[in-house]
N, C-alpha and C positions, 0 to 999 in steps of 0.2 A: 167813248172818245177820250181821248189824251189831251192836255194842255198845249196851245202852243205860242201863238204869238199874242203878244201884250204890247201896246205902245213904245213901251220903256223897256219890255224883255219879253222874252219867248219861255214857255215852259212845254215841256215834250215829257208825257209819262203816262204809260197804261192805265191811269190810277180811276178810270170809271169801274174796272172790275171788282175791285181794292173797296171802292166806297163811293156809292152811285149818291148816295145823299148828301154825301162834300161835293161833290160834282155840280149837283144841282141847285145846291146853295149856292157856288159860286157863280153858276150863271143867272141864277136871279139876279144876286147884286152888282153882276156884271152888264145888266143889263141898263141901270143906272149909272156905272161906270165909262161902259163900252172899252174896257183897258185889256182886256183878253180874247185871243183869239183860242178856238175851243179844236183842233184837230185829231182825227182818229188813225194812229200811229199802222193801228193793224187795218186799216182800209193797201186795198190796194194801186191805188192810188198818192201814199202818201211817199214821198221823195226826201233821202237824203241832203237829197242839193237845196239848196233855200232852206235849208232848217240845221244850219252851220255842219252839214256832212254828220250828222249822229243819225247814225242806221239803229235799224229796232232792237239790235243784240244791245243796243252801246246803253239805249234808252231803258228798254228792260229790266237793267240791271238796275238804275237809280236816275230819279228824278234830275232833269238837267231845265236850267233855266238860262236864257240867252237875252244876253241885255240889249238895248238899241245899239250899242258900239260893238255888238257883235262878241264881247265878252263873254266866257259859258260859265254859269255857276252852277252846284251840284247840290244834294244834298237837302238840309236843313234850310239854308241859304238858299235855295230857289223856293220853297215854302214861305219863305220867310217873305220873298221878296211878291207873291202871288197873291197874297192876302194882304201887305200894303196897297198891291193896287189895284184894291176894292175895300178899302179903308176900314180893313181888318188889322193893321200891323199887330194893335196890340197884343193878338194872340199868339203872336213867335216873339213879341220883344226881347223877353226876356233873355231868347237863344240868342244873344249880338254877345253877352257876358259872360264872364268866367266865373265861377267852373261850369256854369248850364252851358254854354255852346260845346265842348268838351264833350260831355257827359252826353248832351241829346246827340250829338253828332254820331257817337260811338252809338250809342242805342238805336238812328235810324240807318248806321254802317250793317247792324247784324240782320234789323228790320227788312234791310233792302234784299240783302244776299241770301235771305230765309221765306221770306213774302209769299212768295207761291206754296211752298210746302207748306206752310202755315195756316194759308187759305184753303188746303185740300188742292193744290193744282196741280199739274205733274212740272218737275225741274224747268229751270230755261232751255236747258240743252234739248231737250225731248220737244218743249213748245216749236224750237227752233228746227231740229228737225221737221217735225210736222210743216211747220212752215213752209222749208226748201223743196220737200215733197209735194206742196199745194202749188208752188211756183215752178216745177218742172214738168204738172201735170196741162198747167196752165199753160206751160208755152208750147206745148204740144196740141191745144185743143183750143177752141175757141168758148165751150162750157165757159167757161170763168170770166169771161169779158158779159155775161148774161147781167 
């Protein structure tokens, strides 16, 4: 499941496949919280609309986080803001200063855009394909509503 709605912001990103055991830590402690909603991007059921229009290519690509005012933040900066609310800040504080926000930002820019390869998984482009193939098979057939 992917991040999504928080009180205060929404965060949207594949990142159970990335690292099941961040995952699960933060639902424990969100569990004390209750300040995160926990959504699975690649369900089929998951929609654009109400999750400020960021489609799965958009998401894919890098971690976005969506504030209560509807605000979208990217990056380091939605991490940032996902472990404040479960009273983790201090583990990204540091990223708010110069030259560390800089520097992590640029290291989770190559992070984002290399992730899959990295992890052994095939490109976006390819996931994505596969994707539009599973959704053209699906509107032809009722299989997939199973």
């Amino acid at each position: 499941m992917s991040f999504l709605i928080l009180h205060t912001l929404s965060i949207i990103h594949p990142f159970h496949i990335q690292n099941p055991n961040l995952v699960n830590m933060l639902r424990e402690r969100n569990k004390q919280y209750g300040t995160i909603k926990f959504v699975d991007i690649s369900s089929d059921e998951y929609s654009p609309k109400g999750n400020q229009d960021l489609d799965y290519k958009t998401v894919m690509g890098r971690i976005h986080a969506i504030l209560s005012d509807g605000t979208a933040v990217t990056d380091v900066e939605a991490f940032r803001r996902l472990y404040e609310a479960v009273d983790l800040g201090w583990v990204y504080a540091i990223t708010k200063y110069e030259p560390f926000a800089t520097i992590v930002d640029a290291l989770y820019g190559v992070w984002a855009k290399y992730r899959l390869q990295i992890t052994g998984r095939p490109p976006l482009e390819e996931v994505l394909e596969v994707r539009k193939k599973k959704g053209e098979a699906c509107n032809d057939s009722k299989i997939c509503k199973m």
